[in-house]
mmCIF file as Biopython writes it, N, C-alpha, C and O atoms, coordinates in Angstrom:
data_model
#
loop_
_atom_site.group_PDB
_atom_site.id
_atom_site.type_symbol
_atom_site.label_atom_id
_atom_site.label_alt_id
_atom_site.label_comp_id
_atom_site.label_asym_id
_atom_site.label_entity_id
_atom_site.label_seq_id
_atom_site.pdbx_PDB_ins_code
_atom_site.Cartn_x
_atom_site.Cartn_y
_atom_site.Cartn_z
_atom_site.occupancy
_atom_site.B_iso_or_equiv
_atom_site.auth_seq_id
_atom_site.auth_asym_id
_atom_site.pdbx_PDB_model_num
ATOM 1   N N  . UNK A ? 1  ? 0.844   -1.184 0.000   1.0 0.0 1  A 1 
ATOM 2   C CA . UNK A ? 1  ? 0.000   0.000  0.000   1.0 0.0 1  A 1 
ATOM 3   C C  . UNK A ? 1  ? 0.887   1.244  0.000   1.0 0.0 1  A 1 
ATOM 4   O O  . UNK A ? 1  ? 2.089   1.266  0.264   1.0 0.0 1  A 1 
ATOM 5   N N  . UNK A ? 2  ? -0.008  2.431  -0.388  1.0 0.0 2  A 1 
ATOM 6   C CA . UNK A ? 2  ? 0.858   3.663  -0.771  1.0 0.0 2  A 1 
ATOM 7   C C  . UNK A ? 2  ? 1.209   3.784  0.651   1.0 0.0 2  A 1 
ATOM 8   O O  . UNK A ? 2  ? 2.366   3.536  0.987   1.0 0.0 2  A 1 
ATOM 9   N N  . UNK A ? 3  ? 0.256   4.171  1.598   1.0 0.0 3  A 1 
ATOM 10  C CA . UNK A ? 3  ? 0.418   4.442  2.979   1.0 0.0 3  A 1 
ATOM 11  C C  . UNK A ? 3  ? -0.562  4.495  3.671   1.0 0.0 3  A 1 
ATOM 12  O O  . UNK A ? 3  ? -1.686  4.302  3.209   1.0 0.0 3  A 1 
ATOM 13  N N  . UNK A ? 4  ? -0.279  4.831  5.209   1.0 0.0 4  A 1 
ATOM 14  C CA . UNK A ? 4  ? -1.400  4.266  6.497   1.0 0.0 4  A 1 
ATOM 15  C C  . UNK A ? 4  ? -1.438  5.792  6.810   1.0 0.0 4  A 1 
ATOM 16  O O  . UNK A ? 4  ? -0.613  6.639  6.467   1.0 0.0 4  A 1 
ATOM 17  N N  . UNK A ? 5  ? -2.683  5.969  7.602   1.0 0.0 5  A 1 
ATOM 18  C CA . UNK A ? 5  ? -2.770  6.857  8.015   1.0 0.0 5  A 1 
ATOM 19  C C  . UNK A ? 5  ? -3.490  6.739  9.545   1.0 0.0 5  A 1 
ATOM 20  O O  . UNK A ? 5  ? -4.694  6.482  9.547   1.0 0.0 5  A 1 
ATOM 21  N N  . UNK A ? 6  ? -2.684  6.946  11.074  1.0 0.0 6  A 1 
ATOM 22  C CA . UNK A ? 6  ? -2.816  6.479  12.080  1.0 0.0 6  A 1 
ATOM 23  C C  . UNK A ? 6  ? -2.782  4.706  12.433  1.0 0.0 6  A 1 
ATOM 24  O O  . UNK A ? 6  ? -3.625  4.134  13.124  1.0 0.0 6  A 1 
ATOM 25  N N  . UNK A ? 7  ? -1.692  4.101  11.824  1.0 0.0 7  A 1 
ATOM 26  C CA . UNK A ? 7  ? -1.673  2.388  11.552  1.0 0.0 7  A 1 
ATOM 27  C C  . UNK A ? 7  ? -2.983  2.103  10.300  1.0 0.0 7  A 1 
ATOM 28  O O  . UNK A ? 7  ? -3.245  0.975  9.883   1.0 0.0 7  A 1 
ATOM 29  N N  . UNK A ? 8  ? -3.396  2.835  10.032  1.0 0.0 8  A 1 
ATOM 30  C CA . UNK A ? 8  ? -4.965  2.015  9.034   1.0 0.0 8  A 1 
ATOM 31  C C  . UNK A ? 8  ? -4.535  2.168  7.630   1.0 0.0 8  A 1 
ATOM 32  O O  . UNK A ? 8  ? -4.093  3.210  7.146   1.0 0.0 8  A 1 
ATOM 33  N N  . UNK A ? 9  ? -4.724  0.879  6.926   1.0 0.0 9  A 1 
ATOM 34  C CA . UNK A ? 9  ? -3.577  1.342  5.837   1.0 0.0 9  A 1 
ATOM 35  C C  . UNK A ? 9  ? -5.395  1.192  4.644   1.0 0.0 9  A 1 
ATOM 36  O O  . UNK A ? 9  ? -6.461  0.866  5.165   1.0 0.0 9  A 1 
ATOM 37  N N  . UNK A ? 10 ? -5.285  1.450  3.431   1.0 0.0 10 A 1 
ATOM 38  C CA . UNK A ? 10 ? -7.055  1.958  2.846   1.0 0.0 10 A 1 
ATOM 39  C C  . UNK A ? 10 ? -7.444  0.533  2.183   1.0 0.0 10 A 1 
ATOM 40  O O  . UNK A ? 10 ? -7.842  0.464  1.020   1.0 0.0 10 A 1 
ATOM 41  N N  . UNK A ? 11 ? -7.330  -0.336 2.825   1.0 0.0 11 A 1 
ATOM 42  C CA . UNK A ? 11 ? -7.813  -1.420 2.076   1.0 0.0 11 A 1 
ATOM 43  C C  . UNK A ? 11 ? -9.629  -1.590 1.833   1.0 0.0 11 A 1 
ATOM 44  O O  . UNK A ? 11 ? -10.265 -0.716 2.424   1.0 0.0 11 A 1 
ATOM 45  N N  . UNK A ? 12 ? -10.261 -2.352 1.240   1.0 0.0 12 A 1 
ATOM 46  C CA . UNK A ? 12 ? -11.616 -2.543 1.089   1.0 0.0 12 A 1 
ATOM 47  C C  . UNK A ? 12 ? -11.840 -2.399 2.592   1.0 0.0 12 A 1 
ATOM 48  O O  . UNK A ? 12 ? -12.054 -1.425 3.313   1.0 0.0 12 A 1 
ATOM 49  N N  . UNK A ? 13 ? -11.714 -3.745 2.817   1.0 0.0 13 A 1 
ATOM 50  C CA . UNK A ? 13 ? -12.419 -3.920 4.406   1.0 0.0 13 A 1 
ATOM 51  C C  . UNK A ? 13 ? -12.402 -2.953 5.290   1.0 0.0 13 A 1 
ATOM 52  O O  . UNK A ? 13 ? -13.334 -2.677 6.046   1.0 0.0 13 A 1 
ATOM 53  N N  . UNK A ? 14 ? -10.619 -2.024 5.186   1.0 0.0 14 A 1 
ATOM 54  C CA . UNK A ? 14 ? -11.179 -1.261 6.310   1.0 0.0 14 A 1 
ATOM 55  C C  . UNK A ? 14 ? -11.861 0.444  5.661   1.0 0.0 14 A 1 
ATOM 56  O O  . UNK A ? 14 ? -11.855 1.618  6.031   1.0 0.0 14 A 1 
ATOM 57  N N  . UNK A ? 15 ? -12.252 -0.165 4.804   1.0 0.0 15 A 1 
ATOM 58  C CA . UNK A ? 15 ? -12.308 1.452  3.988   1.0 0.0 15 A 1 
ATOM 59  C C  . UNK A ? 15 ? -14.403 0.819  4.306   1.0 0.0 15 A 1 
ATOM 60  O O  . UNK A ? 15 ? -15.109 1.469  5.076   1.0 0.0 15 A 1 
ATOM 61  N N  . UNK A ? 16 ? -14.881 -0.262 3.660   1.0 0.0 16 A 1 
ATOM 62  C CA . UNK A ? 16 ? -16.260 -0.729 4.007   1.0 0.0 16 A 1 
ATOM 63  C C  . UNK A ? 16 ? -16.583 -0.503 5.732   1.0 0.0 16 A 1 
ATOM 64  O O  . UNK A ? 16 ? -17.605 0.087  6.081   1.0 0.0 16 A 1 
ATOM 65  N N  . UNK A ? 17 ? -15.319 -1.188 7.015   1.0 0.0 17 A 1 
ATOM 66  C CA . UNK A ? 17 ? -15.859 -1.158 7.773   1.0 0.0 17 A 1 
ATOM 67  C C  . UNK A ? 17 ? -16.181 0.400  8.509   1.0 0.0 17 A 1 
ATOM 68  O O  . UNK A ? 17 ? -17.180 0.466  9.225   1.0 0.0 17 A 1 
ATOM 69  N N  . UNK A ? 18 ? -15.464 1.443  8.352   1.0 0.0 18 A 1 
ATOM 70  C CA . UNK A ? 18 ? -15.062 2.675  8.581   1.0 0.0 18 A 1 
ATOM 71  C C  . UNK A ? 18 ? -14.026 2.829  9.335   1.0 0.0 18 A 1 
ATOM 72  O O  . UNK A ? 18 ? -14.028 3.759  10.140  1.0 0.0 18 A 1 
ATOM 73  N N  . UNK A ? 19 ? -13.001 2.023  9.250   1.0 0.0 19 A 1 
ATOM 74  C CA . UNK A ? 19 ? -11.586 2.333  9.783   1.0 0.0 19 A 1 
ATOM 75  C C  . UNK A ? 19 ? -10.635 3.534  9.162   1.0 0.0 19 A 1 
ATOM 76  O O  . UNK A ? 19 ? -9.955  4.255  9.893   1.0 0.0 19 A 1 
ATOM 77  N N  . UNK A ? 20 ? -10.678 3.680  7.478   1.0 0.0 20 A 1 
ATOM 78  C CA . UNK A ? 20 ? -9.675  4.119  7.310   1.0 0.0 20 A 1 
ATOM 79  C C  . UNK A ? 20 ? -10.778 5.779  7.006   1.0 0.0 20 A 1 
ATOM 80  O O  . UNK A ? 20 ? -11.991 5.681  6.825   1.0 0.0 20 A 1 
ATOM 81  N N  . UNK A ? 21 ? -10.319 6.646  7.009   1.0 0.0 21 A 1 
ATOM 82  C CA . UNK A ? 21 ? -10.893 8.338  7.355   1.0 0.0 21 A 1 
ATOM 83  C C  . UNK A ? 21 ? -10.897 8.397  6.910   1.0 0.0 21 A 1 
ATOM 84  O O  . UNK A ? 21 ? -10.876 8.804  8.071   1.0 0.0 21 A 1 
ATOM 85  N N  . UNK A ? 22 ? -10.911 8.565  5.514   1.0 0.0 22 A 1 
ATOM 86  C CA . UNK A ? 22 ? -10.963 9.610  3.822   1.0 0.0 22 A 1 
ATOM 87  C C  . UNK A ? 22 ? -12.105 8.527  3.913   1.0 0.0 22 A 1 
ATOM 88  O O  . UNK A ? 22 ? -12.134 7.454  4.515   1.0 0.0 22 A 1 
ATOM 89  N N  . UNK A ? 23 ? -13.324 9.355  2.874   1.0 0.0 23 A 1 
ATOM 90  C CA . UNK A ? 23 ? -14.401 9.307  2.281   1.0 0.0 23 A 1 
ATOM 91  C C  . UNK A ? 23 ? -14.541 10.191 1.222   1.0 0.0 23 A 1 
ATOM 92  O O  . UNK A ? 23 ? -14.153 11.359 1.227   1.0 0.0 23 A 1 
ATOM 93  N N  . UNK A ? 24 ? -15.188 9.527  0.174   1.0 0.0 24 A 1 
ATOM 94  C CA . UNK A ? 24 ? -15.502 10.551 -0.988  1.0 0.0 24 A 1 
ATOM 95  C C  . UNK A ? 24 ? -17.016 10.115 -1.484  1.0 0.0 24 A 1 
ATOM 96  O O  . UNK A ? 24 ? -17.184 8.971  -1.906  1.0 0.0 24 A 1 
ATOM 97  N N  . UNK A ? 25 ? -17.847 10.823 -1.441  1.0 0.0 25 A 1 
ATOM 98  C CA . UNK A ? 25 ? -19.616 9.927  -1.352  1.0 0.0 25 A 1 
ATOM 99  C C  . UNK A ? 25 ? -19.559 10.228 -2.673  1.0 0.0 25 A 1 
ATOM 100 O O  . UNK A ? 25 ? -18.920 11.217 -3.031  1.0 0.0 25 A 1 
ATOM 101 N N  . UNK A ? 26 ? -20.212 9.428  -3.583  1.0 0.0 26 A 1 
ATOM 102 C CA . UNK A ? 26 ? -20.792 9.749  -5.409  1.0 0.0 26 A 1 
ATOM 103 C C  . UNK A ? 26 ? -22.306 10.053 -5.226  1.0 0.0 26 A 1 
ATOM 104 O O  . UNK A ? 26 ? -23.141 9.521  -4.494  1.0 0.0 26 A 1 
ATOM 105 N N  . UNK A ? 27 ? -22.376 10.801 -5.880  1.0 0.0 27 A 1 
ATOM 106 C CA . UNK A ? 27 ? -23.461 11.648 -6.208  1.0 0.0 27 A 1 
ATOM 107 C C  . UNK A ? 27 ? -24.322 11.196 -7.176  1.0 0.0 27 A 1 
ATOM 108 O O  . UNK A ? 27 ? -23.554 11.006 -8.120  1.0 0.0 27 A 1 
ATOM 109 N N  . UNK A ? 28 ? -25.919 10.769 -7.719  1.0 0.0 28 A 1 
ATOM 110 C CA . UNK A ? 28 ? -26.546 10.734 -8.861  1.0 0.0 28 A 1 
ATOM 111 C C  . UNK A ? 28 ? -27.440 11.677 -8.615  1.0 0.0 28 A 1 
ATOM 112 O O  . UNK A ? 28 ? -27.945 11.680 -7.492  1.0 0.0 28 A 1 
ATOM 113 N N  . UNK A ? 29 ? -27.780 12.525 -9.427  1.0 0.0 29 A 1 
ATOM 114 C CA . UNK A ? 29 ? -28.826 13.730 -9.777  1.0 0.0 29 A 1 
ATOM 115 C C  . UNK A ? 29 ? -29.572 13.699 -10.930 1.0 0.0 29 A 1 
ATOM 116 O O  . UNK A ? 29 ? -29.141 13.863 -12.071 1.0 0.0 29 A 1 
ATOM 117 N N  . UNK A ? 30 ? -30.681 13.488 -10.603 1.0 0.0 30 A 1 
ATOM 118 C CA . UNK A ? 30 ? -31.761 13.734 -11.640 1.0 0.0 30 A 1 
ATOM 119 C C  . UNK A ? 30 ? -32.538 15.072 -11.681 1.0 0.0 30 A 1 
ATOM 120 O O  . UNK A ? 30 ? -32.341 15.751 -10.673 1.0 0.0 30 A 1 
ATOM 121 N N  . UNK A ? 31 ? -33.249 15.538 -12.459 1.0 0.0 31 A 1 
ATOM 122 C CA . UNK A ? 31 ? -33.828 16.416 -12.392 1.0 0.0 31 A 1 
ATOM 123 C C  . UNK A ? 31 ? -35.582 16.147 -12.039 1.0 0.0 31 A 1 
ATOM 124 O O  . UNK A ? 31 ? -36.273 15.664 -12.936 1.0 0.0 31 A 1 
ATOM 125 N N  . UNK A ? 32 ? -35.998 16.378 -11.145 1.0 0.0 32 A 1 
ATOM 126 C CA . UNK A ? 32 ? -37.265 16.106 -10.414 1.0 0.0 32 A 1 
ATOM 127 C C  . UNK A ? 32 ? -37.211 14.369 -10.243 1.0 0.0 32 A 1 
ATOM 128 O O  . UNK A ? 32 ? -36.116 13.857 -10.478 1.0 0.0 32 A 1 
ATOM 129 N N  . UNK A ? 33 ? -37.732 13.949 -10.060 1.0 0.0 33 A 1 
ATOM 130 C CA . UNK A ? 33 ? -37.934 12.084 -10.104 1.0 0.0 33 A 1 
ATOM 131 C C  . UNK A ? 33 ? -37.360 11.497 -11.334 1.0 0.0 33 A 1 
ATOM 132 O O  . UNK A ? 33 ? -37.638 11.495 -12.534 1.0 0.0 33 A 1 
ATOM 133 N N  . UNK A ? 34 ? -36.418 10.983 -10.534 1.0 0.0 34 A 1 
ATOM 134 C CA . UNK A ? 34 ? -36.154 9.846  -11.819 1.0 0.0 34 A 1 
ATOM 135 C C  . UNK A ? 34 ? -37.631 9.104  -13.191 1.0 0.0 34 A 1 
ATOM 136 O O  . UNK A ? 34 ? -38.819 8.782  -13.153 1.0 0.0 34 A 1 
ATOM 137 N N  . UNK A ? 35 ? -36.605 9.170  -14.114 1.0 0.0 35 A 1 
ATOM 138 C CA . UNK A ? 35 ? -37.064 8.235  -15.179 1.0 0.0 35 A 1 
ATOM 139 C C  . UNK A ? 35 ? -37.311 6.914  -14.848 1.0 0.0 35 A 1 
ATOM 140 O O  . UNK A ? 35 ? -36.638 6.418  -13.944 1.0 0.0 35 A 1 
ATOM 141 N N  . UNK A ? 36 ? -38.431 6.031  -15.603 1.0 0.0 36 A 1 
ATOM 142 C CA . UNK A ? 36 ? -38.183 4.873  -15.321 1.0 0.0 36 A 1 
ATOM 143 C C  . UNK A ? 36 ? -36.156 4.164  -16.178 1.0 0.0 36 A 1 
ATOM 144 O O  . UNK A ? 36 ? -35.602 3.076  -16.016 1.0 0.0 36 A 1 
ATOM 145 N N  . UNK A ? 37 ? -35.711 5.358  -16.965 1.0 0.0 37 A 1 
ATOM 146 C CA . UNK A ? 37 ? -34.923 4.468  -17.668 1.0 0.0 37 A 1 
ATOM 147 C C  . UNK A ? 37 ? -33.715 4.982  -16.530 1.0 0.0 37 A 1 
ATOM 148 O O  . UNK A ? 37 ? -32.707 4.285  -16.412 1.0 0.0 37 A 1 
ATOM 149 N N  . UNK A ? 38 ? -33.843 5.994  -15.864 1.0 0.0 38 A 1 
ATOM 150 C CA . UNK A ? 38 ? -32.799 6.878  -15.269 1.0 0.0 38 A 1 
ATOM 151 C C  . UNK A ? 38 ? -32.904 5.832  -13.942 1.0 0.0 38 A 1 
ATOM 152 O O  . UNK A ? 38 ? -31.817 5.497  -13.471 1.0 0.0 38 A 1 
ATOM 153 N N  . UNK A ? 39 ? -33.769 5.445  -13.485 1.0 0.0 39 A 1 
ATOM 154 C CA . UNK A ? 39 ? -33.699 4.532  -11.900 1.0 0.0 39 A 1 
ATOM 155 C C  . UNK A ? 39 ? -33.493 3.684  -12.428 1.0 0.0 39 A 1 
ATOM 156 O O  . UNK A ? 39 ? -32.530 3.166  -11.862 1.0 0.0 39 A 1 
ATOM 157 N N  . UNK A ? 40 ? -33.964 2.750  -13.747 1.0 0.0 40 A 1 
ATOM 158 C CA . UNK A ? 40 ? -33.195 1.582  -13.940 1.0 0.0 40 A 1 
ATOM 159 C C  . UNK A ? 40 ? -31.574 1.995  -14.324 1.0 0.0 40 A 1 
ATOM 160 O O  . UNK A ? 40 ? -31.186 1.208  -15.186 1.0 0.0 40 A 1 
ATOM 161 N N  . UNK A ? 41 ? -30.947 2.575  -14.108 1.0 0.0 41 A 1 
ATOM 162 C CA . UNK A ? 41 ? -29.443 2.915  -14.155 1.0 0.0 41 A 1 
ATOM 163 C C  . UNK A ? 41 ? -29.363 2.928  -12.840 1.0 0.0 41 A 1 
ATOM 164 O O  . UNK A ? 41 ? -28.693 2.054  -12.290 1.0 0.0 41 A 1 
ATOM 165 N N  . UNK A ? 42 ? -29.885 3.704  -12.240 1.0 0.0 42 A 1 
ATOM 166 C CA . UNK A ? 42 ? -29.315 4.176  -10.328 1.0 0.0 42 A 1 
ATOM 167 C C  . UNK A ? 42 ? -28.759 2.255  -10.135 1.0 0.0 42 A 1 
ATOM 168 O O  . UNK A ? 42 ? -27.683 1.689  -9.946  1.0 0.0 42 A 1 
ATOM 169 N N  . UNK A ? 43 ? -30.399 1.750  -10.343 1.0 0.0 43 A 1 
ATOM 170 C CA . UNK A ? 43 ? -30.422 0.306  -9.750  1.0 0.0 43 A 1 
ATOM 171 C C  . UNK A ? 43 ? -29.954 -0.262 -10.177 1.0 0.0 43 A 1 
ATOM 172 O O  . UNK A ? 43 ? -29.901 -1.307 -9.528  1.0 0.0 43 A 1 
ATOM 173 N N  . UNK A ? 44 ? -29.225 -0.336 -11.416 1.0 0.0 44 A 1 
ATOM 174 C CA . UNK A ? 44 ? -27.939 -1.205 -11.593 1.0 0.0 44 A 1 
ATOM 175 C C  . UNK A ? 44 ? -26.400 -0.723 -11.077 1.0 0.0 44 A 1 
ATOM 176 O O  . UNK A ? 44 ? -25.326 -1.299 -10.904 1.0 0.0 44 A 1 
ATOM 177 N N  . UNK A ? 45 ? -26.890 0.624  -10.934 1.0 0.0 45 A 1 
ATOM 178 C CA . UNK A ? 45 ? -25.566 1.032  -10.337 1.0 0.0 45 A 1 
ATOM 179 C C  . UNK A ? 45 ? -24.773 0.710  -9.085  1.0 0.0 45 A 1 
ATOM 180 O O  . UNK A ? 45 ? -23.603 0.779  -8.708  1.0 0.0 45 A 1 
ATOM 181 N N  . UNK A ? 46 ? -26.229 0.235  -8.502  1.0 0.0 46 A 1 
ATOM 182 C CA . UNK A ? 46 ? -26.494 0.329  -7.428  1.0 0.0 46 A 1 
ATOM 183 C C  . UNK A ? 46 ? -26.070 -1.189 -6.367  1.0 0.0 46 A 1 
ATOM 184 O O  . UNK A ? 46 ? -25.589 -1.326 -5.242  1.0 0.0 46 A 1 
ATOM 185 N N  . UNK A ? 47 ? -26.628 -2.286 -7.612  1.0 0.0 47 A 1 
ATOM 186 C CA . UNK A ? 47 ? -26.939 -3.252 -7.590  1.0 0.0 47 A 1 
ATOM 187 C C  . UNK A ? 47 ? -25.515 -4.238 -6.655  1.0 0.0 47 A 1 
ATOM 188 O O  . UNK A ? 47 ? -24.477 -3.698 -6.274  1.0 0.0 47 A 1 
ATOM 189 N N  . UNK A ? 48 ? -25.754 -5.297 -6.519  1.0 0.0 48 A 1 
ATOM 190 C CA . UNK A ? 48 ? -24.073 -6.364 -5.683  1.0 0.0 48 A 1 
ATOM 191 C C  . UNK A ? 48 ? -23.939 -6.979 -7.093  1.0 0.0 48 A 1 
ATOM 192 O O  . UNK A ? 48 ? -22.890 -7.620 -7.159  1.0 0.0 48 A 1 
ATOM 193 N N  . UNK A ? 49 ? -24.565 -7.000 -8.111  1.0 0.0 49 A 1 
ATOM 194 C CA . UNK A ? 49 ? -23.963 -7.097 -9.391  1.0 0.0 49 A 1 
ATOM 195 C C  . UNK A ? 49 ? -22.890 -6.785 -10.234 1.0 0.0 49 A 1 
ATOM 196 O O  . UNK A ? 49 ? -22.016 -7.397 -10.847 1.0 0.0 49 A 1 
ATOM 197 N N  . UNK A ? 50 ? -23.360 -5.271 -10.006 1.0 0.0 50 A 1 
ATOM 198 C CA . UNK A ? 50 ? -22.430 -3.960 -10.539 1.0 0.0 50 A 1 
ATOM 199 C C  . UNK A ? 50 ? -21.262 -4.011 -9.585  1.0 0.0 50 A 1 
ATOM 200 O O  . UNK A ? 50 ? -20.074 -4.241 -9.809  1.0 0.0 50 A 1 
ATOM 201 N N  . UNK A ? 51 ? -21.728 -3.811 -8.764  1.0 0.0 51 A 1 
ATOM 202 C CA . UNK A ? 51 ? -20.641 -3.364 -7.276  1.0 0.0 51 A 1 
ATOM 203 C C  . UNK A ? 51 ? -19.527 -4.617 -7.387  1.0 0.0 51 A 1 
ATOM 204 O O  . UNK A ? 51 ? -18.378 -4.176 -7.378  1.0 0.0 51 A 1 
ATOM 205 N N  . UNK A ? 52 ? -19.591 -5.783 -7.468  1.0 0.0 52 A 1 
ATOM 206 C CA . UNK A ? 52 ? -18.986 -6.780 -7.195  1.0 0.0 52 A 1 
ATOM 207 C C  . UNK A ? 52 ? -18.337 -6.989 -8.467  1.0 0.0 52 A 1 
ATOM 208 O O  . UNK A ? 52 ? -17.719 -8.046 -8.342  1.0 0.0 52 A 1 
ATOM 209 N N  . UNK A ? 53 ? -18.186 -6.601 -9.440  1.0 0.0 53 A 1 
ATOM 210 C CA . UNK A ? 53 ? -18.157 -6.892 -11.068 1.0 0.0 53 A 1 
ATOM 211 C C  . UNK A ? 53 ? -16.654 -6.494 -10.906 1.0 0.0 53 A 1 
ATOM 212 O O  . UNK A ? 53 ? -16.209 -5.806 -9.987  1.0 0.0 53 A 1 
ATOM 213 N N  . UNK A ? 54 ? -15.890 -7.069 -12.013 1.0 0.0 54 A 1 
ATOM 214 C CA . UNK A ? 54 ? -14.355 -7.146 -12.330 1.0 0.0 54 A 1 
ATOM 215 C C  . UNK A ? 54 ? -14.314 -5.439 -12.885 1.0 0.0 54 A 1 
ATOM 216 O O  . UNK A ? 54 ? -13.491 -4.634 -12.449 1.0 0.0 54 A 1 
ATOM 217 N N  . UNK A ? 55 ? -15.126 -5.179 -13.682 1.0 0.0 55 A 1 
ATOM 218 C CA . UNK A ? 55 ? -15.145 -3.932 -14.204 1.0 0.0 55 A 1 
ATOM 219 C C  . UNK A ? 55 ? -15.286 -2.952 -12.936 1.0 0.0 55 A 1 
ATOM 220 O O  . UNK A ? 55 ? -14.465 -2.036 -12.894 1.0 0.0 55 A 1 
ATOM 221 N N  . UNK A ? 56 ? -16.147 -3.028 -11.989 1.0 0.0 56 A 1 
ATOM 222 C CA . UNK A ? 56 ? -16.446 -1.901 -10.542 1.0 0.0 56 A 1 
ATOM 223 C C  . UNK A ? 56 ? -14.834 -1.952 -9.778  1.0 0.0 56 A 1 
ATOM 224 O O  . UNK A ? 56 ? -14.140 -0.944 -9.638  1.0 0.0 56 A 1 
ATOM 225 N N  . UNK A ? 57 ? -14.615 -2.699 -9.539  1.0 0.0 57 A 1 
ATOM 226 C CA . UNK A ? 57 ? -12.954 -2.952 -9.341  1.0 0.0 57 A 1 
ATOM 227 C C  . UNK A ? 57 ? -11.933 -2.668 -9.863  1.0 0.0 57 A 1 
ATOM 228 O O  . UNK A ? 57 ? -10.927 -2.592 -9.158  1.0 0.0 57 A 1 
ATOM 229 N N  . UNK A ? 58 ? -11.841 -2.371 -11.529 1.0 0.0 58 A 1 
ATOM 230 C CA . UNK A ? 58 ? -10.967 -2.395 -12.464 1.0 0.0 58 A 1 
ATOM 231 C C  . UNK A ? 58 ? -11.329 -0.748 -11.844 1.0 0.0 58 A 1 
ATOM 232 O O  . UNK A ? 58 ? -10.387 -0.304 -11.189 1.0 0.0 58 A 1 
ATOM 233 N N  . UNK A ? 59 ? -12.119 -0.126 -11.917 1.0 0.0 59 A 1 
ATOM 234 C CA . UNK A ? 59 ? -12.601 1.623  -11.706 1.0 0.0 59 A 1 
ATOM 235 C C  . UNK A ? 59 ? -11.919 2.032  -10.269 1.0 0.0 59 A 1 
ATOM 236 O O  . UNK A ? 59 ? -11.957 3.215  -9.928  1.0 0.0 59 A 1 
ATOM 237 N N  . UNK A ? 60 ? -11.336 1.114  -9.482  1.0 0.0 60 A 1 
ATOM 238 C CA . UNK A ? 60 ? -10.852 1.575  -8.477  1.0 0.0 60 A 1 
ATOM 239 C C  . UNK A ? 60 ? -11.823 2.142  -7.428  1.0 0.0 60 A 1 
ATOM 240 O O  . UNK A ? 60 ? -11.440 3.079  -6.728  1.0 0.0 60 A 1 
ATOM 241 N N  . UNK A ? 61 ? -12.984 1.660  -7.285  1.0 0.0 61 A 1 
ATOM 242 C CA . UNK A ? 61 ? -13.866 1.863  -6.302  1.0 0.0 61 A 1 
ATOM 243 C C  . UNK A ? 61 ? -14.454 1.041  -5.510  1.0 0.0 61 A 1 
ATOM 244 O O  . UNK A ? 61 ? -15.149 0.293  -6.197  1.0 0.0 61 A 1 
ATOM 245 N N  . UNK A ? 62 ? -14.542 0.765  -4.293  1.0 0.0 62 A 1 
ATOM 246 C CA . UNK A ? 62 ? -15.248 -0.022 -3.463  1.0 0.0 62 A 1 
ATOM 247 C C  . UNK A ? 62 ? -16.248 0.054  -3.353  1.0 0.0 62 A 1 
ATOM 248 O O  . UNK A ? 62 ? -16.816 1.145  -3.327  1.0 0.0 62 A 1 
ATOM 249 N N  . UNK A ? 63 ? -17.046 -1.434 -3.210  1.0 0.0 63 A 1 
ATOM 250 C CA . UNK A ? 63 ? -18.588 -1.347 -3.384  1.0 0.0 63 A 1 
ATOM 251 C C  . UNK A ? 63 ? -18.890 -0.504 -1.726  1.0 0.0 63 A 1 
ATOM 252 O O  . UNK A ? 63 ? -18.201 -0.078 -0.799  1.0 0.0 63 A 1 
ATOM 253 N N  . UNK A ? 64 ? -20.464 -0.615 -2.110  1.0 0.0 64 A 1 
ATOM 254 C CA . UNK A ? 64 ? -21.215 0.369  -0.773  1.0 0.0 64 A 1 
ATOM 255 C C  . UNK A ? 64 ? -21.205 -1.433 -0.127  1.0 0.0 64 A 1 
ATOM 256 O O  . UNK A ? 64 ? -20.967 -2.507 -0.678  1.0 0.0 64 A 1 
ATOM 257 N N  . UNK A ? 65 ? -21.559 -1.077 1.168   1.0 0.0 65 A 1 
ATOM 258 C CA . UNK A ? 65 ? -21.569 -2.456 2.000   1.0 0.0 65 A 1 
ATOM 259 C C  . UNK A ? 65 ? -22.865 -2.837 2.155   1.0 0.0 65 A 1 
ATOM 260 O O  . UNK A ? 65 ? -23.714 -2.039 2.552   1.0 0.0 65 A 1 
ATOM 261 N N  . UNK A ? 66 ? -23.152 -4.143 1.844   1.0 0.0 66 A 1 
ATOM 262 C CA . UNK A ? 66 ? -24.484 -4.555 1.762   1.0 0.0 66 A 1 
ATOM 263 C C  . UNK A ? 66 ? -24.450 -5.616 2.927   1.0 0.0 66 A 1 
ATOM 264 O O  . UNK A ? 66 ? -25.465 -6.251 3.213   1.0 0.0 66 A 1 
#
């Protein structure tokens, strides 16, 4: 790893359990209520499908914890 910050070094687990301090939240914005085509995106976005996928990983992001 690049580095720890207070011993917690940013791995998944401790980045899912809330050990390691940096957070960066993602944002989706629609304009008034989603579309049916715009929530079927959120919900795949959303999905342990997406999240768990070689590609969600390849993006360098950790899934949300389900």
């Amino acid at each position: 790893m690049a580095f720890a910050i207070d011993g917690v070094q940013p791995t998944r687990e401790d980045i899912q359990n809330g050990s390691w301090p940096i957070a960066s939240p993602g944002y989706s914005i629609t304009k008034d209520q989603p579309t049916e085509l715009e929530q079927a995106f959120l919900d795949f976005v959303l999905s342990a499908d997406f999240q768990n996928s070689p590609e969600f990983a390849q993006l360098g992001f950790v899934p949300v914890a389900q």
